[in-house]
Backbone as ProteinMPNN parsed JSONL, in Angstrom:
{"seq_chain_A": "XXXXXXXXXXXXXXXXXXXXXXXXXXXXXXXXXXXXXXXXXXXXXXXXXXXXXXXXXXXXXXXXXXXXXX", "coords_chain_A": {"N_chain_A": [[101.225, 111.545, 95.95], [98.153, 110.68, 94.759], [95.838, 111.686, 91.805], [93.04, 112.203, 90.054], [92.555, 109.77, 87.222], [94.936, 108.427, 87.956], [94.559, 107.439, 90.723], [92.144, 106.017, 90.754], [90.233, 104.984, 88.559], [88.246, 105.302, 85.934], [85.095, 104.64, 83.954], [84.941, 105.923, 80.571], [82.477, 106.774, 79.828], [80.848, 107.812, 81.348], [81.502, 110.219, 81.996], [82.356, 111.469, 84.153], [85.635, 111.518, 85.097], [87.482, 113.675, 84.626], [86.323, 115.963, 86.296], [86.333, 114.619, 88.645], [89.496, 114.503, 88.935], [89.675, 116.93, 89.346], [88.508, 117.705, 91.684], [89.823, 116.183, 93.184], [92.69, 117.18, 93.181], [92.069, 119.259, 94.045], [91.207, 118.83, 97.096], [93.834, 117.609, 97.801], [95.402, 119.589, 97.705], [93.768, 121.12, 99.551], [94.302, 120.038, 101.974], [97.067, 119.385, 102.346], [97.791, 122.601, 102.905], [96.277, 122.604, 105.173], [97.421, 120.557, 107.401], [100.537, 119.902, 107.326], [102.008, 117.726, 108.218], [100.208, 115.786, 108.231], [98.851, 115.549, 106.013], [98.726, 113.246, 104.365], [96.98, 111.062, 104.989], [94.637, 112.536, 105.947], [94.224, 114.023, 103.328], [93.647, 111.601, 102.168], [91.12, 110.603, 102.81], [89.165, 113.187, 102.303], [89.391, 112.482, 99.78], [88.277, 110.327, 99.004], [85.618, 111.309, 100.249], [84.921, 113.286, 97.917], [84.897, 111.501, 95.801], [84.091, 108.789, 95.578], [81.459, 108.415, 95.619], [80.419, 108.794, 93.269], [82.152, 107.137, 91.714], [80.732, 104.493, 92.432], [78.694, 104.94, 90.898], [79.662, 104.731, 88.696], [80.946, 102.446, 88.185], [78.239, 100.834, 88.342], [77.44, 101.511, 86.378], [78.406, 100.981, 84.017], [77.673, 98.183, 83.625], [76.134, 98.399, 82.303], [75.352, 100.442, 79.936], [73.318, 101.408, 78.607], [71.84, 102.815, 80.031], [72.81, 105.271, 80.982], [72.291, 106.663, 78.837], [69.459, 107.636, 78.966]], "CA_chain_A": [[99.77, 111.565, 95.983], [97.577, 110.208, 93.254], [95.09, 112.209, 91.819], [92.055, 111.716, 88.741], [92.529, 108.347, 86.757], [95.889, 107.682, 88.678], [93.877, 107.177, 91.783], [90.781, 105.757, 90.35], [89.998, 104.395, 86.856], [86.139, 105.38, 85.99], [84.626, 104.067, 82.387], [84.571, 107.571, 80.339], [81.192, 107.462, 79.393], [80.09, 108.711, 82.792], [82.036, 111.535, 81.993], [83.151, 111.997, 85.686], [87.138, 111.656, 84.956], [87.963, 115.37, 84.688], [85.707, 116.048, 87.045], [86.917, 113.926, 89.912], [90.689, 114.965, 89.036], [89.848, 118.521, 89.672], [88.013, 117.889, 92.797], [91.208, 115.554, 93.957], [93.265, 117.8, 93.087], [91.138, 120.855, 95.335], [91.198, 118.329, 98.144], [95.117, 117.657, 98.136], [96.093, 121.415, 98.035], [93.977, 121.899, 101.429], [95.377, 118.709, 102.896], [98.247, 119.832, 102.29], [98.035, 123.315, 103.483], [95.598, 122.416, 106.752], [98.225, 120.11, 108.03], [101.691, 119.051, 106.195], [102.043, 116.991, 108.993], [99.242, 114.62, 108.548], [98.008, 115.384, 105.217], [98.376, 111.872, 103.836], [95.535, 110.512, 105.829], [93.968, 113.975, 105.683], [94.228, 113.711, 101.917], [92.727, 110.323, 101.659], [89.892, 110.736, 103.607], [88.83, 113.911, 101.737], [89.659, 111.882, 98.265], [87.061, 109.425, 99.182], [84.678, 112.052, 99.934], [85.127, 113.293, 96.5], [85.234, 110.557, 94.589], [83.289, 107.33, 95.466], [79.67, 108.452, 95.263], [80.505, 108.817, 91.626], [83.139, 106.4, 91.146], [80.541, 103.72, 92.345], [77.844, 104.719, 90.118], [79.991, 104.823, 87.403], [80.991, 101.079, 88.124], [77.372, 100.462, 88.507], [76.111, 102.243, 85.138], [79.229, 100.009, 83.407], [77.267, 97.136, 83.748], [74.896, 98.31, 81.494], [75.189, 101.605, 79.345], [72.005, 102.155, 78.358], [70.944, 103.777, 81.553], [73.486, 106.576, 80.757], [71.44, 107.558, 77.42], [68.63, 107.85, 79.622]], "C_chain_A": [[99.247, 111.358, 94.571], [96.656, 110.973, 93.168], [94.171, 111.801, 90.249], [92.186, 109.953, 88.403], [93.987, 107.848, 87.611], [95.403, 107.19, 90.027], [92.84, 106.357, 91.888], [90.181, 105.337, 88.618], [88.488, 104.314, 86.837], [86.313, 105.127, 84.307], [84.429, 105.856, 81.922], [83.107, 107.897, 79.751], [80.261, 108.352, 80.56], [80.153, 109.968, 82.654], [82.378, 112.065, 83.431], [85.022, 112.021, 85.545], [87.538, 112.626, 85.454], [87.816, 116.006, 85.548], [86.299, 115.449, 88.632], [88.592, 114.539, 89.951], [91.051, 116.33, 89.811], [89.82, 118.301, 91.277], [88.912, 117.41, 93.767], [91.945, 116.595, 94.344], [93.322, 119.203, 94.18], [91.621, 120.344, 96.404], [92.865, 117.92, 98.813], [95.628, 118.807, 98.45], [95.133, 121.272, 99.409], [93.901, 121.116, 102.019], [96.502, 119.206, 102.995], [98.75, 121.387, 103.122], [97.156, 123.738, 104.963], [96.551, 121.851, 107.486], [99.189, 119.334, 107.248], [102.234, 118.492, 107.282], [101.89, 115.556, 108.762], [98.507, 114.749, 107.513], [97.824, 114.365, 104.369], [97.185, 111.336, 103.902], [94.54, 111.632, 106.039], [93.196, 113.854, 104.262], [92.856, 111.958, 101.223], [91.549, 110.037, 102.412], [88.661, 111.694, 102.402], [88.517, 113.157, 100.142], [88.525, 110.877, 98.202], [85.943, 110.122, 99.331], [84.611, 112.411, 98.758], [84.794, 112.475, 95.693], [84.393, 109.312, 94.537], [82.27, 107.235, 95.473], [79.904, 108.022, 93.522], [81.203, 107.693, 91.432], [81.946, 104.949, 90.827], [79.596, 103.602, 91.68], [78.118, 104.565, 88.962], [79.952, 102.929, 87.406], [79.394, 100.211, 87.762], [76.514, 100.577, 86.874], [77.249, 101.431, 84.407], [78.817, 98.607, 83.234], [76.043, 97.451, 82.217], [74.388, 99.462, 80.675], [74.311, 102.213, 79.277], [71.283, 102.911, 79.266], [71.796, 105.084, 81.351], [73.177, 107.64, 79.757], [70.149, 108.271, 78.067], [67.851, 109.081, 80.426]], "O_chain_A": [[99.753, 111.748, 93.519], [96.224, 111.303, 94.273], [94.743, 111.108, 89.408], [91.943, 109.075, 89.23], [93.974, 106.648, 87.884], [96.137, 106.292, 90.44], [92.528, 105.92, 92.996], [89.696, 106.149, 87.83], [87.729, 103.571, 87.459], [87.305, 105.34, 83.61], [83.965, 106.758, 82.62], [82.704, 108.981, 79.329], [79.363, 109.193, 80.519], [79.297, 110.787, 82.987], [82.668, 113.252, 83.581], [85.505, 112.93, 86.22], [87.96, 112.658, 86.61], [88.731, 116.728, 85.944], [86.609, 116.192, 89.563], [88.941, 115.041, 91.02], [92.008, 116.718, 90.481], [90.751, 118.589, 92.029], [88.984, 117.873, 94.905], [91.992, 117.002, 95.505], [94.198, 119.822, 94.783], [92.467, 121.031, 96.977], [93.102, 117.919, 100.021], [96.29, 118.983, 99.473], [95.784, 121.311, 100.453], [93.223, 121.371, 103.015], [96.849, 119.471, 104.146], [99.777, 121.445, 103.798], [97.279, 124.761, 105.637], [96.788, 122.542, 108.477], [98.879, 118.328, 106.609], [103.387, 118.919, 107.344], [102.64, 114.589, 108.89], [97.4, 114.221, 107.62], [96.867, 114.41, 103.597], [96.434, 111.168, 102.942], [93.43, 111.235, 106.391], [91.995, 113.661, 104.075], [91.96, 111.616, 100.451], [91.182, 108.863, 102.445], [87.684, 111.197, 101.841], [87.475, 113.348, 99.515], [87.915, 110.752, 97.14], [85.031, 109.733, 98.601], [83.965, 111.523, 98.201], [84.288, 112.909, 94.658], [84.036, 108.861, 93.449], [81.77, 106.117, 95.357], [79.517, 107.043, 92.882], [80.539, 107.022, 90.641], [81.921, 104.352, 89.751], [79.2, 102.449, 91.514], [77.276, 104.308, 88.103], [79.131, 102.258, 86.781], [79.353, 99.188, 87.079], [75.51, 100.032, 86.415], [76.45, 100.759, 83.755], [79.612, 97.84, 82.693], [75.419, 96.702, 81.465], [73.169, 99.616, 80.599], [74.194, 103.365, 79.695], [70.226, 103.522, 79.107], [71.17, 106.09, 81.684], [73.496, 108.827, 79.683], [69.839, 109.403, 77.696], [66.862, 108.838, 81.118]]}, "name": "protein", "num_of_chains": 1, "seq": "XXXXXXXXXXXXXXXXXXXXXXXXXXXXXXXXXXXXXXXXXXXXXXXXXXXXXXXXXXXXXXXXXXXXXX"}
């Protein structure tokens, strides 16, 4: 299981990195201990919740910094 920048590569000015790792990280442990069955697809479900609101604003604010001073 991948978790923070191994999963996801965000620009660090967002400052989400650390942030997203943790929250991965939260979301694998109770994948993992809801069902070690099926927590793959458990896992990556959750990881997307987590992660791609932010991920895509980061992509979005990468276009153009100055909105991050803002």
């Amino acid at each position: 299981a991948l978790v923070g920048d191994a999963g996801t590569h965000q620009d660090p000015w967002s400052g989400s990195g650390m942030d997203t790792a943790a929250r991965q990280a939260e979301a694998l442990g109770s994948a993992m201990t809801a069902d070690a069955s099926s927590w793959n697809s458990t896992y990556a479900q959750a990881r997307d919740d987590v992660t791609l609101q932010r991920f895509h604003s980061t992509v979005t604010a990468a276009t153009d910094l100055s909105v991050l001073l803002g």
